[in-house]
C-alpha positions in Angstrom: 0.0 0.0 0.0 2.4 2.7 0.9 4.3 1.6 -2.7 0.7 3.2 -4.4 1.1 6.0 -2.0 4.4 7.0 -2.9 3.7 6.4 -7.1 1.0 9.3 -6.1 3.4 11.2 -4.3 6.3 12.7 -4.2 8.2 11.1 -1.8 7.5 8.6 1.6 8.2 11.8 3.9 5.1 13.2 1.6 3.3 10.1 2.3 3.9 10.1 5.9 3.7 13.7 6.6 -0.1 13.2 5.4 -0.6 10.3 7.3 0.4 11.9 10.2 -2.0 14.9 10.0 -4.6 12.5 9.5 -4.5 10.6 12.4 -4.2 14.0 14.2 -7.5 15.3 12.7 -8.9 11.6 13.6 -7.3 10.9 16.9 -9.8 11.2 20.0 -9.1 10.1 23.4 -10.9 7.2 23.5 -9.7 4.9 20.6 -7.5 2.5 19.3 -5.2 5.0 18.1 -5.1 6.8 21.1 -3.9 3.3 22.4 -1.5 2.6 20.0 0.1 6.3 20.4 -0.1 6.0 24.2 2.0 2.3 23.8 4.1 3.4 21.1 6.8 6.2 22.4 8.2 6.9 19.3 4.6 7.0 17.5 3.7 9.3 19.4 6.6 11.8 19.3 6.3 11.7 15.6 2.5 12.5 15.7 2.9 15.2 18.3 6.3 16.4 16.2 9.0 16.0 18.8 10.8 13.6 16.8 11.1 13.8 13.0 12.7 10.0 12.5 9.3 9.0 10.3 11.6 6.0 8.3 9.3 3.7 9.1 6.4 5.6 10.5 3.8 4.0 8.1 4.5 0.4 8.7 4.9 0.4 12.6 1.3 2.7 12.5 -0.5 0.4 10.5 1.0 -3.0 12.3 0.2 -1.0 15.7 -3.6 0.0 15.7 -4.3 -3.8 14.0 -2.7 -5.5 16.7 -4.7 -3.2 19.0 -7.7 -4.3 17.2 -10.6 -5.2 19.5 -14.4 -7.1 19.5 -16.6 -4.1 19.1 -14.2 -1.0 19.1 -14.2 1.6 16.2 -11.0 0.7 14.6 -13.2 0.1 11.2 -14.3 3.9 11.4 -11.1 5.4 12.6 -8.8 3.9 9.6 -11.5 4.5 7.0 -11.2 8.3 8.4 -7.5 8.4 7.9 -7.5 6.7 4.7 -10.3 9.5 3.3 -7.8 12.2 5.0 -4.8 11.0 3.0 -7.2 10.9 -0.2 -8.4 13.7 -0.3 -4.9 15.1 -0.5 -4.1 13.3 -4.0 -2.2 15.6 -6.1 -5.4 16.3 -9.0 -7.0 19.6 -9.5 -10.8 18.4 -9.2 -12.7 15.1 -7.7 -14.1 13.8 -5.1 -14.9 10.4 -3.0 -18.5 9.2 -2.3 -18.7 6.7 0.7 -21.5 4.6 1.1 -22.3 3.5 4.5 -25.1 2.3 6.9 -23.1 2.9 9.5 -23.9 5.9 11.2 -21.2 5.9 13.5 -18.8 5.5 11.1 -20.4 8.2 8.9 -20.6 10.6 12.0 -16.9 10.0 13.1 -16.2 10.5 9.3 -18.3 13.8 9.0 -16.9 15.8 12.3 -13.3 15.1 11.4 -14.0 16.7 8.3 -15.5 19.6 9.9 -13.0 20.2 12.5 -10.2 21.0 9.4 -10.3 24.3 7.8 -12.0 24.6 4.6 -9.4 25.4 2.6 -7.2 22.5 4.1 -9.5 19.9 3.4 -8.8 18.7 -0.2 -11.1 17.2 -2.2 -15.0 16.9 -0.9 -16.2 13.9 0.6 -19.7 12.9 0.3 -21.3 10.6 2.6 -24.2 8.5 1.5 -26.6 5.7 3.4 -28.0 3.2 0.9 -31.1 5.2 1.4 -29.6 8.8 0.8 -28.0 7.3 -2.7 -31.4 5.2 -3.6 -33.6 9.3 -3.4 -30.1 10.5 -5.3 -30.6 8.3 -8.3 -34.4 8.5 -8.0 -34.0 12.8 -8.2 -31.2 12.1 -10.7 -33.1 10.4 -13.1 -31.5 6.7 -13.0 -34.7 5.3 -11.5 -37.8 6.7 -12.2 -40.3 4.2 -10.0 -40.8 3.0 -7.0 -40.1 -1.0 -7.8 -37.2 0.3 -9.1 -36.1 1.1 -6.0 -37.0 -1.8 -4.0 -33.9 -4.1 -5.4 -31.4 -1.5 -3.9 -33.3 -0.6 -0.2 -33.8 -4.6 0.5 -29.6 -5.1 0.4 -28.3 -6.1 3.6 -31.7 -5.7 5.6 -34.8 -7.4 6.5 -36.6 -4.8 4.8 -37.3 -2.5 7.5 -34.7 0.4 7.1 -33.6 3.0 9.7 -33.2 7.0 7.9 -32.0 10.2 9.4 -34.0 12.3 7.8 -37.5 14.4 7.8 -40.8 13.5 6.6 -43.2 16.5 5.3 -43.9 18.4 8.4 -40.9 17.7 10.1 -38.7 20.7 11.4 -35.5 18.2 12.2 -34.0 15.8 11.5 -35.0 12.7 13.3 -34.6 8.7 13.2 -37.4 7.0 10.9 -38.3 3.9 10.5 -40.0 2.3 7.4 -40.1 -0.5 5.7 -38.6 -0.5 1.8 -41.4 -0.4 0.3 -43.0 2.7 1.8 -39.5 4.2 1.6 -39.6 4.0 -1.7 -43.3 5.3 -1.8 -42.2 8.2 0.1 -38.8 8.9 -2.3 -40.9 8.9 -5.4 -43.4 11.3 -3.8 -40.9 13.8 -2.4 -42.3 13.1 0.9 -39.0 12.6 2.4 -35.5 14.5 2.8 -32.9 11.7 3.4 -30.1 13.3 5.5 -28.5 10.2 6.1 
């Protein structure tokens, strides 16, 4: 992996100077980086720039947080959030990265570390997307025009009954609603639903 970073980089200092602003704008104090900076001396005094020895600063991060890896902790989340942090810093002039997930942990722990960094740091956009946010995007785009058409997509990995952040017709908020795909559907075709998340 860091071999296709460095073909789209300059250099492996390039490579790990990224990676190590990522796990800054991802770090919290509760996670399995936190644990692997906390065990790792010379990790950490990388990440918190009192040592600039990064030679092998990608291999001993990535080998660290995986053996830290535990039953029900948010390593998942955290590495997809550095990975979309390095990313988004791919030397091309436009683009961006669509992430699909019905995760909404993972898509809120994606969301405020983008929001924490500056605009004008933050590279190319990321767009988050729940299978039901990108089934009412390809319904208002055009790419399916009915209802059954629909269905196919909003049954994957469920028992039919969905969970949406979003906000029926007289809703102020945002809230938590649940439906079952085929009145999901129903409601996407007839506009009576904005699908935060």
């Amino acid at each position: 992996m860091q071999d296709i970073m460095e073909s789209c980089f300059s250099s492996r200092q390039q490579v790990n100077n990224y990676l190590i602003w990522a796990i800054r704008m991802i770090n919290s104090p509760v996670s399995t980086i936190a644990k692997t900076l906390l065990e790792d001396e010379g990790l950490r005094n990388i990440v918190e720039e009192k040592s600039k020895n990064t030679q092998d600063f990608y291999t001993r991060f990535f080998s660290g947080v995986r053996k830290n890896k535990e039953t029900g902790d948010n390593l998942g989340e955290e590495m997809l959030a550095v990975c979309l942090h390095v990313l988004v810093k791919l030397p091309e002039e436009e683009g961006k990265f669509c992430v699909i997930t019905d995760d909404k942990g993972a898509a809120g722990k994606i969301d405020a570390s983008f929001r924490r960094v500056n605009r004008r740091y933050r590279g190319k956009r990321v767009i988050l997307f729940s299978t039901p946010k990108l089934v009412q995007a390809l319904y208002n785009e055009g790419i399916a025009a009915e209802a059954e058409e629909l269905l196919p997509i909003l049954h994957a990995g469920n028992n039919g009954i969905i969970k949406i952040l979003g906000a029926e017709i007289y809703d102020i908020d945002n809230r938590e609603i649940t439906l079952d795909c085929a009145e999901a559907a129903r409601k996407i075709v007839e506009k009576k639903i904005h699908i935060a998340l």
